[in-house]
MIDREN-838609 format. One record per atom (N, C-alpha, C): x, y, z. Coordinates in steps of 0.2 Angstrom, whole numbers, plus 5000, padded with zeros to 4 digits. Example, Ala and Ser with C-alpha at 12.3 -4.5 7.8 and 13.67 -1.06 7.14 Angstrom:
2
506649725039506249785039506649845039506449895035506849955036506450005039
END
This chain:
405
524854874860525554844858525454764857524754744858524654674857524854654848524654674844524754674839525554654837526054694839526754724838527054614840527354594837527654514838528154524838528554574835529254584834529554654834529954684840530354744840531054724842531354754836532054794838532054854839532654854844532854924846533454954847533554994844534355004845534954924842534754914841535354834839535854854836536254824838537154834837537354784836537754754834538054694833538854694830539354684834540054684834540454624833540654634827541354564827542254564827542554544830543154544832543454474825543954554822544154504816544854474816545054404814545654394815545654324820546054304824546154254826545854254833545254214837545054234841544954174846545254114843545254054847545854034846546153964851546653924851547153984855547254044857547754074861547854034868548654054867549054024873548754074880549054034886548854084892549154144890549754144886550254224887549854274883549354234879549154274873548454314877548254284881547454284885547854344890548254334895548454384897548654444892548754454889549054494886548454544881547954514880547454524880547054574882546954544890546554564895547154634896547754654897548054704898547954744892547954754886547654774882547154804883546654764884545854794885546054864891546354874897546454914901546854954897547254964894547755014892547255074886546754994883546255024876546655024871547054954872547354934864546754864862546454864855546054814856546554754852546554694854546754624850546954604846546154634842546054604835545454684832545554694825545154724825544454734825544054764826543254754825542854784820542354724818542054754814541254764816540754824815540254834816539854814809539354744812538954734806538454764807538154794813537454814813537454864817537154924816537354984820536555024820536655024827535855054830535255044824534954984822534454954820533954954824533354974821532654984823531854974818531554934823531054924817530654884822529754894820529254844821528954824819528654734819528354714814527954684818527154684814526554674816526354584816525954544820525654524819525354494812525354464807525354444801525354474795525854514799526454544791526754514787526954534782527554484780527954564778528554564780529054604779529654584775529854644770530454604767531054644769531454594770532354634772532854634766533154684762533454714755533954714758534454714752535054744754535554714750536354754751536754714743537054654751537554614747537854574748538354614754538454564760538754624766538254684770537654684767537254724774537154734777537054644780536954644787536254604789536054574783535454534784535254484787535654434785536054384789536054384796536454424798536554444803535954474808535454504803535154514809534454454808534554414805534154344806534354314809535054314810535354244817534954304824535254354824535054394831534354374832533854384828533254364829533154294831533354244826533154164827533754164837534054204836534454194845534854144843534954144837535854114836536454134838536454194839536754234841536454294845536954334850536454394854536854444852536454494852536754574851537254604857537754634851538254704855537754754861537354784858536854824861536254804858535654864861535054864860534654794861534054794861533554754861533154734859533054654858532754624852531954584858531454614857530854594859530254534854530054474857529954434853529254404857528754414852527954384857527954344852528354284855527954204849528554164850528554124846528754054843529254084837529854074836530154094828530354034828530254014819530553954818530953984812531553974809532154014803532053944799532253964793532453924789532953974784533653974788534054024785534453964779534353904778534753894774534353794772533953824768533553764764533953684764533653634771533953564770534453564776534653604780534753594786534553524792535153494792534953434795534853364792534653374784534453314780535153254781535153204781535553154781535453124774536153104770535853084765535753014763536052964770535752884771535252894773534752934776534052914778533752934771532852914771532252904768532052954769531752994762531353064762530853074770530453034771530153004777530553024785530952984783531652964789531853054792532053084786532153144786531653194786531053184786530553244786530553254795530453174799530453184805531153204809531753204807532353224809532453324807532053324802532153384801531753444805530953424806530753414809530753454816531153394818531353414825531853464825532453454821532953524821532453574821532053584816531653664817531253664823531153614827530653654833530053584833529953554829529053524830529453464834528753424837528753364841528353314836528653264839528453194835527853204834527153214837526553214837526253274830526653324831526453384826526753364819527553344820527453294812526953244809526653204816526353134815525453174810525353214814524753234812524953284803525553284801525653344797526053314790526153254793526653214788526553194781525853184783525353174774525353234769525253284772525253364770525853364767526353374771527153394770527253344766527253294763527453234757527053274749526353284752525853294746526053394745526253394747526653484746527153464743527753414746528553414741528453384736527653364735527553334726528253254729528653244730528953184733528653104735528253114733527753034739527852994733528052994727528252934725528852914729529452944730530252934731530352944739529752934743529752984750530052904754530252854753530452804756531152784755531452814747531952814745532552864750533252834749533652864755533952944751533953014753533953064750534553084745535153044749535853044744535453034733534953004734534552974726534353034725534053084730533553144726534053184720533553224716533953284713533653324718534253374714534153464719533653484719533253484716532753504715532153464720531953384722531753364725531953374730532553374734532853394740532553464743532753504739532653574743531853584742531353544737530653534738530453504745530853464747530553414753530853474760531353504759531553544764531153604764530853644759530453684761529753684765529653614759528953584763528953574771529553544772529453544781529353614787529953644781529853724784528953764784528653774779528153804777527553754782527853694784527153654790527253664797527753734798528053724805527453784810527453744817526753794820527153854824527453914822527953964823527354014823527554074825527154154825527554174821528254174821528754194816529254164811529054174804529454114801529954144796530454134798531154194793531154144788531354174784531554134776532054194774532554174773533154184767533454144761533254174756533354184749532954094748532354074752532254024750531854004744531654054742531254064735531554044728532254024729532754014724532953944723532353914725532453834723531753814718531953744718531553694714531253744705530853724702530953734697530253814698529753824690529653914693528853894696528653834692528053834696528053804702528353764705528553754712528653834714528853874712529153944717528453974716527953964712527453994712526853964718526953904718526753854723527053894731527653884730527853924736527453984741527554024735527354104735526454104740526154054736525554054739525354024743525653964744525653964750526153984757526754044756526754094763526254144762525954164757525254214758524854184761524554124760524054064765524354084770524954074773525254074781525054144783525154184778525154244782524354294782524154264778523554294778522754254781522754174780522354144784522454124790523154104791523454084797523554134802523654174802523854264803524554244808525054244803525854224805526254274802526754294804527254354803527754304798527954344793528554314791529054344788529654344788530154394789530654364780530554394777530754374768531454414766531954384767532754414764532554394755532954414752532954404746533254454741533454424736533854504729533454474726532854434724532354434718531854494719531854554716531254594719530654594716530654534711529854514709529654484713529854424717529554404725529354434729530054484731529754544737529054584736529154584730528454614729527654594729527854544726527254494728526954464733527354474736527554424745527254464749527754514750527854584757527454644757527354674762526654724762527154794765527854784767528554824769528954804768529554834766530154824767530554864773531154834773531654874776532354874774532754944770533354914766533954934774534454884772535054894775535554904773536054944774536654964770537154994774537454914772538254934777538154924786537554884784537254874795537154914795536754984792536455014795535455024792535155044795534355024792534455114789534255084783534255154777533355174775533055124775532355154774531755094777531155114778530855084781530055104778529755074775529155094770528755034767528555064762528155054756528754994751528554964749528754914746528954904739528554954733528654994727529455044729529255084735529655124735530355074737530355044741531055014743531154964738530854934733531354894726531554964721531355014721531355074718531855104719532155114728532855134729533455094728533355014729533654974729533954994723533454974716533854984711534055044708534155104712534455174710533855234705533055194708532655244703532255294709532555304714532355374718532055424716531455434722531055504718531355584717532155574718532555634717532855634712532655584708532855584699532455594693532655664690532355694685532655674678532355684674532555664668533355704666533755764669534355794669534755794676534455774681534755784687534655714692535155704695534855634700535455644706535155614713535455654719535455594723536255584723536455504726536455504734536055554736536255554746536155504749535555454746535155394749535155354745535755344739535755304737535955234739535755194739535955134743536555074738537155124739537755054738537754974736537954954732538154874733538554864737538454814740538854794746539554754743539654734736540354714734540854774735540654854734541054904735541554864741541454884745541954894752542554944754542355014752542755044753542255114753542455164755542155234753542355284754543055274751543355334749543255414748542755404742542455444739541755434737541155494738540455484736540355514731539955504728539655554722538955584725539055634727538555674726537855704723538155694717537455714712537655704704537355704699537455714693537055754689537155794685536755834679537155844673536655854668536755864660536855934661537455944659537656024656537356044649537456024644537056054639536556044635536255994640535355954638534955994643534356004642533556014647533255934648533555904644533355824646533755774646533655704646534055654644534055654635533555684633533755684624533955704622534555694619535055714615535155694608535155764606535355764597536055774597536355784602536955814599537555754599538255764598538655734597539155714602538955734608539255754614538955774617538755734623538355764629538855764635538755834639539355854645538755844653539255784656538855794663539355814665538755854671539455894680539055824685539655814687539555774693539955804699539555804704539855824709540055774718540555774720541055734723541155744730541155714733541455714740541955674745542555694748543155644747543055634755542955564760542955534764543655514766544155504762544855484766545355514761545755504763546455544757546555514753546455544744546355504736546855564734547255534729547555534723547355494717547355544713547255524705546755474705546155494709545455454707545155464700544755404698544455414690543655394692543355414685542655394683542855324679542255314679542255244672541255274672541155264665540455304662540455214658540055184662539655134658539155144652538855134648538455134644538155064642537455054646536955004643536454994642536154954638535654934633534954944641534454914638533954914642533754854647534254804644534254774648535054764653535054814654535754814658536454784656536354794649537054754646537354814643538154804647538454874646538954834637538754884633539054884627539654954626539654974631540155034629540555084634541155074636541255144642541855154640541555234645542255294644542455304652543055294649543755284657543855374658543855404662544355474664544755464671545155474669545755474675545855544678546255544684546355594689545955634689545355624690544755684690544655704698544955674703544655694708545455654714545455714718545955714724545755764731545955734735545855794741545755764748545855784753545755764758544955744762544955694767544155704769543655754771543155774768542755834771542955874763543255854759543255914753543055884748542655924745541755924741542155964733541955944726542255954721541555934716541955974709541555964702541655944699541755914690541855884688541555884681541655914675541355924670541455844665541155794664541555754659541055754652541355734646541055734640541055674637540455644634540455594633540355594623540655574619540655564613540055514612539655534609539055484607538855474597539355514594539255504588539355444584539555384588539655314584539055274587538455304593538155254593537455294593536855234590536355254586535555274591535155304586534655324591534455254596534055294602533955224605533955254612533655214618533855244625534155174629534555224633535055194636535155194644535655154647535655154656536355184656536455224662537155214662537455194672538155194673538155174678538755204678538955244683539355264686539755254692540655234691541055194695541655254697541655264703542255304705542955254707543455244704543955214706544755254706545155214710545555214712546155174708546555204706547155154701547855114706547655044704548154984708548854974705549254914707549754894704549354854697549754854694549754804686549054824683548954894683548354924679547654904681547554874687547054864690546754914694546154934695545654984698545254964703545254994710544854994715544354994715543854984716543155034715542855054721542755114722542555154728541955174728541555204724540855194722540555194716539855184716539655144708538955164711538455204707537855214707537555224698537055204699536555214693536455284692536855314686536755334684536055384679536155444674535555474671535555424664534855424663534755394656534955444650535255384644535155444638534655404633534455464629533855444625534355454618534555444614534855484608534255464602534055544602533855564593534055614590534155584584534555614579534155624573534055654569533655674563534155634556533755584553534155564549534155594540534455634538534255644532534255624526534855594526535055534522534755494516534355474511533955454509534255374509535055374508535255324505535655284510535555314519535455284525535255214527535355174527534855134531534555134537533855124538533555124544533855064548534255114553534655054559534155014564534254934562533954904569534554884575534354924580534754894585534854824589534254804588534054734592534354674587534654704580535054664577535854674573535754734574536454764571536854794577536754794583536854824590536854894590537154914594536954994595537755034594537955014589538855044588538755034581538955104577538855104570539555124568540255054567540955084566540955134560541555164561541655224555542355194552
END
């Protein structure tokens, strides 16, 4: 286990939402009798729930997940910014975090001034700056302006000098979140290699948050995806930007099976899941015909009325140019499972292959919609045999993919 630098176990993490400071004594009493009776306060919310994982000695691991999973959160539990509901978080080393690029900078002190104030916030002594200081100037490319007060830098300078301090810090463990998303693309290229130097010559573990998954992939030797605070897969690195983006290896070219598909965390609700999708009158995504019928199949988590699809339709680069609304397709109480035939009209739009994405929602006041789930959908390919002599050969890349009638 000497190898092993870093183990979670079981980790749980709970937060109490609503008003949790400034109460009066009557409120504090009232409280504590609460707790005994088992009425709780305020509500709770569970960001992290029985989390588990281990990572080795000079690994680099990358943490996925949509917005709301829980990634955050389990970097503060790590860095001991905070400590866990339950479970336990084992740690052989030194962690330094860099959860949030520029932390500490003053903006009356000199890039100088502030490399040794920053410096110390993360962890180093004067001595380890002293011996490091020339490095960390000639890495933020700064040393013309490094004597200048930092209120003068651009953004771009600024969060070059704050990375640079982070990447000279002497840690076993070096968290970074979304720090990849500064300075300009060859500075991130610069980046890149050198946390591969950190973690390959150095032999230092490095824990990489990120939604860029052309980093992750360059960077990380594993991932791990979180969804909804819960640890959804733990793998191979291809495979985890692969789920991330909804292209699972239980998707065929007429069938795709949402069980482990991993939600955006803007949803916030789950209502309702989808279960699976297939093409009723295709053996493939290619379709010649004028109408394609998919079954989707359903499953209701809390009591729905009058829930609808919305059928996205986008280009290849995920630009949606077209969707079909169905209303009241699905109702029923939790625990009940349904199907769903919908037909989509495809004859105003031209050969070509296509994305689509599928949205389960809920109808609001003032014509507004809930959204309860949204997964990526089957591809359509449409070819059509053009007979026509006196047709034009349609370009989509400049006529778009809608041929009006």
């Amino acid at each position: 286990m000497d190898d092993v630098i870093l183990k979670v176990s079981n980790v749980g993490k709970d937060y109490v939402l609503g008003t949790v400071t400034g109460e009066t004594l009557k409120d504090a009493v009232k409280r504590q009798a609460n707790k005994k009776t088992g009425k709780l306060h305020n509500e709770s919310f569970t960001a992290l729930n029985d989390v588990s994982f281990e990572v080795k000695r000079g690994e680099t691991l990358g943490i996925i997940g949509s917005n709301g999973a829980g990634k955050s959160t389990l970097l503060k539990l790590i860095s001991r910014i905070t400590s866990p509901t339950r479970g336990k978080i084992c740690i052989n080393g030194k962690v330094a975090s860099l959860l949030e690029v520029g932390t500490g900078f003053h903006p009356e002190l000199t890039g100088r001034e502030n490399i040794y104030l920053n410096g110390s916030i993360l962890g180093m002594t004067m001595k380890e700056i002293d011996s490091k200081i020339d490095s960390i100037i000639a890495f933020s490319e700064c040393g013309r302006f490094i004597d200048t007060p930092v209120k003068r830098y651009s953004s771009g300078m600024y969060v070059k000098l704050a990375f640079s301090v982070a990447v000279h810090l002497d840690a076993d463990i070096l968290i970074m979140d979304e720090v990849l998303a500064v300075g300009d693309v060859k500075f991130q290229h610069k980046c890149l290699k050198k946390m591969r130097e950190i973690a390959t010559q150095e032999n230092k573990t490095i824990l990489y948050v990120s939604h860029n998954m052309g980093t992750v992939r360059r960077l990380c030797q594993r991932c791990i995806i979180l969804d909804h605070g819960t640890l959804v897969f733990n793998g191979d690195t291809e495979e985890a930007c692969d789920r991330y983006f909804g292209n699972e290896s239980v998707k065929t070219e007429k069938f795709v099976d949402f069980s482990d598909y991993v939600r955006p965390g803007w949803l916030g609700r789950e209502d309702v899941r989808l279960i699976s999708a297939e093409y009723e009158n295709e053996d493939s995504e290619i379709t010649g015909t004028e109408e394609l019928e998919i079954k989707l199949k359903w499953r209701v988590l809390k009591d729905v009325v009058k829930v609808g699809v919305r059928v996205e339709i986008n280009d290849q680069e995920e630009r949606a140019f077209a969707t079909k609304v169905f209303y009241n397709l699905i109702e029923g109480a939790p625990g009940d499972t349904g199907e769903s035939v919908i037909k989509l009209d495809l004859s105003q739009v031209k050969n070509g292959e296509y994305k689509t994405f599928y949205t389960v929602f809920a109808m609001e006041q003032f014509g507004e919609g809930a959204d309860l789930d949204c997964v990526k959908g089957l591809d359509i390919v449409i070819h059509r045999e053009e007979h026509e002599d006196s047709r034009l050969n349609w370009h989509n890349s400049a006529w778009g993919n809608i041929e009006l009638m």
